[in-house]
C-alpha positions as CSV (number, residue, x, y, z in Angstrom):
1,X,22.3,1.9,-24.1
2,X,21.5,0.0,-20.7
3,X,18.4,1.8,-19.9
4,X,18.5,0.4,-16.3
5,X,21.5,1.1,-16.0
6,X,21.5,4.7,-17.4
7,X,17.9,4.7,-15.0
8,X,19.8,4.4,-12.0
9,X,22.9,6.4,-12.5
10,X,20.9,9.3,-13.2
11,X,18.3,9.1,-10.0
12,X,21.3,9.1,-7.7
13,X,22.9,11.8,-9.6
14,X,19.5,13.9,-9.2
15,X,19.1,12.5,-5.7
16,X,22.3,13.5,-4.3
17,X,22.5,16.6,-6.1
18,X,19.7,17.8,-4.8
19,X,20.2,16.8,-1.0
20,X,23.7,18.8,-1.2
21,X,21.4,22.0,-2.4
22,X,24.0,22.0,-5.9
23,X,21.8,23.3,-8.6
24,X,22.1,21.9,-12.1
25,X,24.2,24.4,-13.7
26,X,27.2,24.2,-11.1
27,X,27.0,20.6,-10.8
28,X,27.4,20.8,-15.2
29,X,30.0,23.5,-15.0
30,X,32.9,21.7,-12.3
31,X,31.7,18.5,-14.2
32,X,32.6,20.1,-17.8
33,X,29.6,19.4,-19.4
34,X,26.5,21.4,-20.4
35,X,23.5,21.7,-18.4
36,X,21.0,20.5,-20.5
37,X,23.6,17.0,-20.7
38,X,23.2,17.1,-17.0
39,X,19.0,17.1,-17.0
40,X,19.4,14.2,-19.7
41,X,21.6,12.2,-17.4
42,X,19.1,12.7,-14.8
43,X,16.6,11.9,-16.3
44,X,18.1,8.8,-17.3
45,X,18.1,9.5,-20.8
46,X,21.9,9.6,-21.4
47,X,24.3,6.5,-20.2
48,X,27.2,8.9,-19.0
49,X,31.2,7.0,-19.5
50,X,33.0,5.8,-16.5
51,X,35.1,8.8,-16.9
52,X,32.0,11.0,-16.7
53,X,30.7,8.9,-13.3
54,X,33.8,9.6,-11.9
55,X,34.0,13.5,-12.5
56,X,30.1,13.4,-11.3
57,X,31.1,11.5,-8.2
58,X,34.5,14.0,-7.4
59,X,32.3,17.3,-8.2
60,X,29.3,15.5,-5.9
61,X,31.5,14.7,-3.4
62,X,30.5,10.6,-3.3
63,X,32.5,7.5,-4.1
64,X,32.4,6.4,-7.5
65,X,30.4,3.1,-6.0
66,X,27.3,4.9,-4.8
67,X,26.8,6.3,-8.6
68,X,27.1,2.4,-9.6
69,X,25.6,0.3,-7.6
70,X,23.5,-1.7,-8.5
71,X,19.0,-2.3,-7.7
72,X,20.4,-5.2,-5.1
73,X,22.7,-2.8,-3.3
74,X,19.8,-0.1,-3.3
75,X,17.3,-1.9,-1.5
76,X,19.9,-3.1,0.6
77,X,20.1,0.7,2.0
78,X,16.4,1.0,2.9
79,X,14.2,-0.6,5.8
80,X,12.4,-3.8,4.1
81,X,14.7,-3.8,1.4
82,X,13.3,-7.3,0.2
83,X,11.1,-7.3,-3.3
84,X,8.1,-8.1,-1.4
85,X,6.2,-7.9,-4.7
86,X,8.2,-10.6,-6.1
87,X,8.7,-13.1,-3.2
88,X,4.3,-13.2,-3.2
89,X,4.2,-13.5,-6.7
90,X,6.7,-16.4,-6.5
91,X,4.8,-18.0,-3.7
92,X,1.8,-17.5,-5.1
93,X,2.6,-18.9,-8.9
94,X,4.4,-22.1,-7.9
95,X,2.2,-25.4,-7.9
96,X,2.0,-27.1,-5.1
97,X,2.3,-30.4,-6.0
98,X,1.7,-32.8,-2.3
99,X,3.2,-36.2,-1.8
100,X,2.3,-38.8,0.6
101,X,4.5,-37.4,3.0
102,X,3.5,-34.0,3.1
103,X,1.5,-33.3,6.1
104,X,-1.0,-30.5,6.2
105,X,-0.6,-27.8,9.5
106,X,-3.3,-28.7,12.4
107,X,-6.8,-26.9,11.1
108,X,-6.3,-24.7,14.5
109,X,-2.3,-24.1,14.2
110,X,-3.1,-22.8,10.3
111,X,-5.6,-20.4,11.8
112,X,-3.6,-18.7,14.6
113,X,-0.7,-18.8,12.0
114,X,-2.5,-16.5,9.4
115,X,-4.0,-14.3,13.1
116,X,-0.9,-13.4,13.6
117,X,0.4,-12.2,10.1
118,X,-2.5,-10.0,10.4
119,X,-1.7,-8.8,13.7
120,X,1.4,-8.1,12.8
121,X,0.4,-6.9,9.5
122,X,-1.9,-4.1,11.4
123,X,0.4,-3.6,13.9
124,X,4.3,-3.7,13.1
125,X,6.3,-0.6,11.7
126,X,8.3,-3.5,10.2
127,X,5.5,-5.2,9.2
128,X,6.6,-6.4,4.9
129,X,9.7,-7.6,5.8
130,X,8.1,-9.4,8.7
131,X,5.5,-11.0,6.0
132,X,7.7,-11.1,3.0
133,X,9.8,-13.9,5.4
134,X,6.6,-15.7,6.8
135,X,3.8,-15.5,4.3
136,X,5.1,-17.5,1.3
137,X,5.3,-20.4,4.0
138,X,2.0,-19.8,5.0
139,X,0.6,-19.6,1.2
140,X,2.2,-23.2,0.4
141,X,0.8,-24.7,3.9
142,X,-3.0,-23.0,2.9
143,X,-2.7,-24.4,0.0
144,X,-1.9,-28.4,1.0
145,X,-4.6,-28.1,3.7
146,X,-7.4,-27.3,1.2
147,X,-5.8,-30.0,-1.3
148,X,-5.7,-32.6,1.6
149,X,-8.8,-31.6,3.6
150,X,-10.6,-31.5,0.6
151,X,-9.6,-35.0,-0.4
152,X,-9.5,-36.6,3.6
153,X,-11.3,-33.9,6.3
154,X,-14.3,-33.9,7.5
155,X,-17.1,-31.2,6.3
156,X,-16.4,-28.8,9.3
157,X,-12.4,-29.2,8.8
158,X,-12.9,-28.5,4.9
159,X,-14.8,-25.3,6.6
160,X,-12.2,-23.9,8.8
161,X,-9.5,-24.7,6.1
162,X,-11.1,-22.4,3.3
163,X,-12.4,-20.0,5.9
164,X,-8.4,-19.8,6.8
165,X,-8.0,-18.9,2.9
166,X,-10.3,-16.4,2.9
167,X,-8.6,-14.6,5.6
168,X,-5.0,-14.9,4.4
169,X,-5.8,-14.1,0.6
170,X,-7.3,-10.8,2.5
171,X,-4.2,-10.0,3.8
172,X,-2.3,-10.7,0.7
173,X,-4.5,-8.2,-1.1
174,X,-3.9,-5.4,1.0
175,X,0.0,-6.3,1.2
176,X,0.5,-7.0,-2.3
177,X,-1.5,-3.5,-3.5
178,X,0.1,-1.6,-1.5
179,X,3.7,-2.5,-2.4
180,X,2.3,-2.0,-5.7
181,X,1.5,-5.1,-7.5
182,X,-2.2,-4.6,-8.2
183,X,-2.2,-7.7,-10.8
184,X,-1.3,-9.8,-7.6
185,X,-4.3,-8.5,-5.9
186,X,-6.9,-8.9,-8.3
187,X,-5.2,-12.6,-8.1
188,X,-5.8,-13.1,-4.6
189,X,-9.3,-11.3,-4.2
190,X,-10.6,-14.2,-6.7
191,X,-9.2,-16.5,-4.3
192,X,-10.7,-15.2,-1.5
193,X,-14.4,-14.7,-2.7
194,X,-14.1,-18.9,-4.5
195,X,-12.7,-19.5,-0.9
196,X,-15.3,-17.7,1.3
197,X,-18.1,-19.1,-1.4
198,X,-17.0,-22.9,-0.9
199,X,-17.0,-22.1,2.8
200,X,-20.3,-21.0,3.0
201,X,-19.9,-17.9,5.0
202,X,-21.4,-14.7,4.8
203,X,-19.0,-12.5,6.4
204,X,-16.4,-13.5,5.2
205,X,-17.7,-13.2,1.6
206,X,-18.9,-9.6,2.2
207,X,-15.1,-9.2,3.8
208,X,-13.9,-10.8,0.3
209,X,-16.0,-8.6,-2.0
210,X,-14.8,-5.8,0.0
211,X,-11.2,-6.7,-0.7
212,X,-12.2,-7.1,-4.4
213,X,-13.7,-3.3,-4.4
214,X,-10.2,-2.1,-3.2
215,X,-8.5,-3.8,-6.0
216,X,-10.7,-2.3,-8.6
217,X,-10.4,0.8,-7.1
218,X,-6.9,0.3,-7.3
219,X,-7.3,-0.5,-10.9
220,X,-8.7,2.8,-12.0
221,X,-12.4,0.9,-12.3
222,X,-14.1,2.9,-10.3
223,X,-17.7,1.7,-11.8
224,X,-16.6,-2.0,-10.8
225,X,-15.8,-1.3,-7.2
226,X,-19.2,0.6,-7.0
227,X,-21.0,-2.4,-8.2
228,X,-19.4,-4.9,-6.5
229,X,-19.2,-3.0,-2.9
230,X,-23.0,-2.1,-3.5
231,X,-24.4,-5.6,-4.2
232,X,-22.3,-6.9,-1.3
233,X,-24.1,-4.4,1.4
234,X,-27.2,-5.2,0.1
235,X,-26.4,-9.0,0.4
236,X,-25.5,-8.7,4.2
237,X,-28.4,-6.3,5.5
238,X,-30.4,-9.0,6.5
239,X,-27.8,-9.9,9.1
240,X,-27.2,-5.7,9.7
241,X,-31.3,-5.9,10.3
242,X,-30.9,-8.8,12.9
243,X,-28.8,-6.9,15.1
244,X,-25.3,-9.0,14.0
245,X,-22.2,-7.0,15.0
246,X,-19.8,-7.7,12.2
247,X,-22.0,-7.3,9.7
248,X,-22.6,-3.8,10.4
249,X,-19.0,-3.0,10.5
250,X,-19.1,-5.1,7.1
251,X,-21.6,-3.1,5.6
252,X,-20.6,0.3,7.0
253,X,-17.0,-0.7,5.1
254,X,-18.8,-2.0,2.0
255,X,-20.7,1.6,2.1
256,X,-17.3,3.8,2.6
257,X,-16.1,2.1,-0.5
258,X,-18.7,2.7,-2.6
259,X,-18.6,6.7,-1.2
260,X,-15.4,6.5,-2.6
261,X,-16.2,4.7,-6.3
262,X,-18.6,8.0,-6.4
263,X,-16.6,10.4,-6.1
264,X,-14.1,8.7,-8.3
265,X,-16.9,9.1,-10.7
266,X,-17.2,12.7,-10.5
267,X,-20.2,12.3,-8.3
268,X,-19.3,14.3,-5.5
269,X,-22.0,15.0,-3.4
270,X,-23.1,11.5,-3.6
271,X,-19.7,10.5,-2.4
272,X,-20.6,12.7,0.8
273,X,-24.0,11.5,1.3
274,X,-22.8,7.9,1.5
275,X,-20.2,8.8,4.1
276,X,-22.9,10.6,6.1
277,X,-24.9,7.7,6.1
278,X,-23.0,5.3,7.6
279,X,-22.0,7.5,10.4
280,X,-24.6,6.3,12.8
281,X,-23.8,2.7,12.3
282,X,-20.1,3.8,13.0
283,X,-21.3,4.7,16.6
284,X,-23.1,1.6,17.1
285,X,-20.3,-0.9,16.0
286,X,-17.6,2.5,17.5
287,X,-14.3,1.0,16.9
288,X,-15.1,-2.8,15.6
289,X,-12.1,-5.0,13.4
290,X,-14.3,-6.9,12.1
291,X,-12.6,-9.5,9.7
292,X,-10.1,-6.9,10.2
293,X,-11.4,-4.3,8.1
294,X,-11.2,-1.7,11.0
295,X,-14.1,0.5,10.3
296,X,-15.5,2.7,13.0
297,X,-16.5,6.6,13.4
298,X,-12.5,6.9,13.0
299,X,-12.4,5.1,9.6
300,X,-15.5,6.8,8.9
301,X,-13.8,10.5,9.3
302,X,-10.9,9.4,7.1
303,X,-12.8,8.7,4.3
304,X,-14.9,11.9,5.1
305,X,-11.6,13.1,4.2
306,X,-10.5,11.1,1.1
307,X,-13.3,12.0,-0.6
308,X,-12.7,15.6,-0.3
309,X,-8.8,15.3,-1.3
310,X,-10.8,13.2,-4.6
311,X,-12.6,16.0,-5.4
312,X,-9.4,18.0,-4.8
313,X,-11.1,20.2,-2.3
314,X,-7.9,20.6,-0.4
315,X,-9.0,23.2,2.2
316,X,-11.8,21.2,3.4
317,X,-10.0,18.1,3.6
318,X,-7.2,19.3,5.7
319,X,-9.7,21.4,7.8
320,X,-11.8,17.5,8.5
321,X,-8.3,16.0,9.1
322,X,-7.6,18.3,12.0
323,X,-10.3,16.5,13.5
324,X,-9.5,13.1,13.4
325,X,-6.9,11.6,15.9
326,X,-5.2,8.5,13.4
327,X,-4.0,6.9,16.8
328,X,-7.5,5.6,17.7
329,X,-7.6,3.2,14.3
330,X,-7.1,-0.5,15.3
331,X,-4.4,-0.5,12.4
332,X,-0.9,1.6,11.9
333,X,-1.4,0.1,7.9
334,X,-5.0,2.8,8.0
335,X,-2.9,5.1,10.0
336,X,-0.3,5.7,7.6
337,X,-2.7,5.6,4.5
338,X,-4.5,8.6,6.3
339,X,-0.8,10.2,6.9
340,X,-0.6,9.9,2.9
341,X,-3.7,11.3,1.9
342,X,-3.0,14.4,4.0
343,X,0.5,14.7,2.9
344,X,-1.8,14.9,-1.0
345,X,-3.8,17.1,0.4
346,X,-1.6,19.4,1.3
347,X,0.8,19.1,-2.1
348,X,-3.0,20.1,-3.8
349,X,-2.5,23.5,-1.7
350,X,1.3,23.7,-2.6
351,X,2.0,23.5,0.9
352,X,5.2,21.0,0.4
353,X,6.5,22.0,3.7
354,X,3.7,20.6,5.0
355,X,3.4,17.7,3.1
356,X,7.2,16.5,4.1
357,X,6.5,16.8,7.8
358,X,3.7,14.4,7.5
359,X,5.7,12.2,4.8
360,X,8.8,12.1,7.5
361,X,6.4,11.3,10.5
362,X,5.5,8.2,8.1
363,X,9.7,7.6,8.0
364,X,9.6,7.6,11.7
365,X,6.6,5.7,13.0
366,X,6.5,3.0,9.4
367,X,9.8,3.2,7.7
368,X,8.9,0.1,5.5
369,X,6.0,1.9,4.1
370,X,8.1,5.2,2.9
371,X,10.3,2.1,1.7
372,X,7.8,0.6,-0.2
373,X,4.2,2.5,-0.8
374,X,4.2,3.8,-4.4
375,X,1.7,6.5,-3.2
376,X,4.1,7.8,-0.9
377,X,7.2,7.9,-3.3
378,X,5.2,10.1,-5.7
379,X,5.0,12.3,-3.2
380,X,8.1,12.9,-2.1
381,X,8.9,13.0,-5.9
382,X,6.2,15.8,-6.0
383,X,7.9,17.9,-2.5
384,X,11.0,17.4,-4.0
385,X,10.6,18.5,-8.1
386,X,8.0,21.4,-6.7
387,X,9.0,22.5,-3.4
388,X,11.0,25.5,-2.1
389,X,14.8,24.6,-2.5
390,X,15.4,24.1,1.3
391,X,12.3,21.9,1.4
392,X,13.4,19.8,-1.8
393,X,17.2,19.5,-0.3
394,X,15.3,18.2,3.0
395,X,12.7,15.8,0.7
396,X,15.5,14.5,-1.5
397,X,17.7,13.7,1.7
398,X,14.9,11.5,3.0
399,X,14.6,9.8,-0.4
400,X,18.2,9.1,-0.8
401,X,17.9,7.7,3.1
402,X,15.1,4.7,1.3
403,X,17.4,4.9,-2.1
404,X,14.1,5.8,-3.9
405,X,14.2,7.2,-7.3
406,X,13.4,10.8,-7.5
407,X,13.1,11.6,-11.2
């Protein structure tokens, strides 16, 4: 049996079934065949013959086509439809290999270049398949300026070249977790703190280590993040102490992490009291993007409340949420991942009507990131498999809108 095959063919059996508001035992009957034969389909455990696909398609009112196509026709359908997982791990994998004639961007045109995939990057609805066209570019063109101005530059160009690196393997980790591919940030956070360490800088290596906590946390290491988030805001005080701006947004950042390795821990309360205690140096950096970590009393408040949908108090998360307004972030990427979490939130109160008005705002106002986010398939999956049937038809239609898999 093609598993992918069989994979597919079922989720857009389930997907469409469930949109139309058929349920599983008239969608068997007209189609001849028994229910449970149906759920197996679904569920991609049975490869049903062209025959069957056919009948499925006439009794689900579809052409025969959108039961077969295939993953390249899928992500055709949906905003952002590149792999953006794959075009980075490409990029980042391949050797670059410079001859003679290869000449290395301008130090200052290499440093506007990677500004503005992170402006875009914290500021586009259309943001991955924005990046996933200019970023493996800008990967190749880091990487020949540190090969060459390691070799040829002077000290203070080698400098701006790897601080450039630091700051574009940062956005690559936050792109490249959140379309999923976790290995490929791990990859790039290494980068980024060898990067930050040859260029002497301490911000930027407290920025790197911060990007390294995500991926742990990302990487159910919960204990790692801690440690490493921890060390790096005790590493950086001495510049919070003297008064220095971007360190405090730095450390404040460093802190929320570590409030959030707590609670993954089971350590509630200590979760809280590390989000309390960064509150006041939220109101003295207020809304800072420093090294473009975007902490502030309005970062602050959303992890006030993603530590509460962690310790799956539900009530108390949504009741904090009410008091946040997501539009004062710096970044619609933070914006959207607050969206999420209260969309989890309220699945954890079996609220699923809920939970799809804030996953369809996400459609609206970041299309790519319903497209792409794995936290926000699951749950749609979740409205869809445990919601009331209208809510399900009107969660399954927005997943077959993305052509997302919904079994």
């Amino acid at each position: 049996m093609d598993e992918r095959l069989a994979g597919l063919i079922g989720a857009r059996v389930c997907a469409i079934r469930v949109a139309k508001h058929q349920t599983r035992v008239v969608v068997a009957g007209l189609s001849g065949i028994t229910t449970d034969y149906l759920y197996q389909i679904e569920r991609g455990r049975k490869l049903p013959a062209i025959p069957m696909v056919i009948q499925l398609a006439r009794v689900l009112g579809v052409p025969v086509s959108r039961l077969l196509e295939g993953p390249e026709a899928a992500a055709s359908e949906r905003p952002g439809g590149t792999d953006v997982g794959m075009v980075l791990y490409r990029a980042l994998t391949q050797s670059v290999v410079p001859d003679e004639s290869d000449e290395p961007p301008p130090v200052a045109e290499l440093g506007e270049r990677v500004r503005s995939a992170w402006r875009i990057w914290q500021s586009s609805p259309y943001r991955y398949s924005e990046l996933a066209r200019q970023l493996p570019v800008l990967i190749t063109d880091t990487e020949l300026a540190e090969q060459r101005y390691q070799r040829e530059g002077e000290r203070s160009e080698r400098r701006q070249v790897q601080c450039c690196a630091v700051d574009l393997y940062g956005l690559l980790r936050t792109v490249t977790k959140r379309v999923g591919r976790v290995d490929l940030s791990l990859l790039v956070a290494d980068r980024a703190i060898r990067a930050a360490e040859a260029a002497s800088d301490p911000h930027r290596l407290a920025a790197a280590q911060w990007n390294l906590a995500h991926v742990l946390l990302a990487d159910h290491e919960p204990e790692g993040a801690e440690a490493v988030a921890v060390r790096a805001a005790e590493t950086i005080a001495p510049l919070v102490q003297a008064g220095d701006g971007d360190a405090m947004a730095l450390c404040g950042g460093l802190r929320l992490l570590g409030a959030l390795a707590s609670v993954r821990q089971g350590q509630v309360w200590a979760a809280r009291e590390r989000v309390r205690a960064v509150v006041e140096l939220a109101e003295r950096t207020r809304e800072r993007n420093a090294y473009w970590t975007a902490f502030g009393p309005t970062n602050v408040a959303m992890y006030a409340v993603s530590v509460e949908v962690e310790a799956g108090e539900a009530a108390e998360a949504l009741r904090l949420a009410e008091q946040v307004d997501p539009d004062r972030s710096p970044s619609i990427e933070r914006r959207v991942a607050f969206l999420i979490e209260q969309a989890k939130g309220y699945t954890q109160r079996r609220d699923y009507a809920s939970a799809l008005v804030l996953l369809q705002r996400v459609s609206r106002e970041a299309p790519e990131d319903m497209a792409h986010r794995p936290a926000a398939h699951q749950l749609l999956r979740t409205v869809i498999h445990r919601g009331r049937r209208g809510v399900a038809a009107e969660a399954a239609q927005l997943a077959d809108r993305f052509a997302l898999p919904i079994s």
